[in-house]
N, C-alpha and C positions, 0 to 999 in steps of 0.2 A: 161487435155490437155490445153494448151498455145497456143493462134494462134497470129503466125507471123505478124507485125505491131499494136499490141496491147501492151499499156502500162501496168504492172499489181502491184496492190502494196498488198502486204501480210501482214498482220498485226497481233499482236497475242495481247490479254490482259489477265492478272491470276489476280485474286482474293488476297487479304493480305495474303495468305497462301505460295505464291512464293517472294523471294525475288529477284529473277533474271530467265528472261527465255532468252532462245537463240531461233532463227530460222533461218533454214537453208534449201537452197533450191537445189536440185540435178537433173542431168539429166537423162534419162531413166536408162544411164549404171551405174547409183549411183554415180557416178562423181561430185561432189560438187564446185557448180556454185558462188553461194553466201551466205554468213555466217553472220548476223548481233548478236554480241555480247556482246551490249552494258548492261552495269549493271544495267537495271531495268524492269520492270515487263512489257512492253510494245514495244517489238521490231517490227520494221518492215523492209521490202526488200522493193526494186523498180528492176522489171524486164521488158527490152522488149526485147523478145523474133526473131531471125534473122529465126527461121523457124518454122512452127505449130509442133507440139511435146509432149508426154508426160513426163512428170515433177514429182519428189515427193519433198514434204514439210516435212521436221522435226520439229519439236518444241521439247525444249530439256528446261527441270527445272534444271540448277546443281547447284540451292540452294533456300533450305526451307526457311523459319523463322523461328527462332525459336519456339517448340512448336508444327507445322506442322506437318503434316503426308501427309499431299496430299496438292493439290492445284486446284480450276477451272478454268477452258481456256477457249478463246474462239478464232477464227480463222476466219476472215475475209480476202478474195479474191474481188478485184474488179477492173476492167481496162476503159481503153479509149481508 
């Protein structure tokens, strides 16, 4: 849940195992709101949200390193 008049910023960071992650943020009806897609291991969104609401977050790896088989994330939420 996202509450209305709150800044929130999403952040994702992967380990040398990822060479690029994406995250994307959707609204309840899976409606995708915001897509940050930039090519490196550390994406983030800034969302303030117009009404309290549930939310889902994707984090999406569409590329390894080479060598890779997996990768570790980690997922940071935090607002003002």
């Amino acid at each position: 849940t996202l509450y209305a008049g709150n800044e929130y910023k999403l952040q994702v960071c992967a380990d040398k195992g990822a060479k690029n992650m994406d995250l994307v943020l959707h609204d309840l009806n899976g409606k995708e709101l915001l897509r940050d897609e930039s090519a490196d291991r550390e994406p983030t969104l800034m969302y303030k949200p117009v009404e309290t609401a549930t939310y889902y977050v994707a984090v999406q790896a569409p590329e390894l390193n080479s060598g890779s088989d997996d990768a570790g994330v980690a997922l940071a939420v935090t607002y003002r």
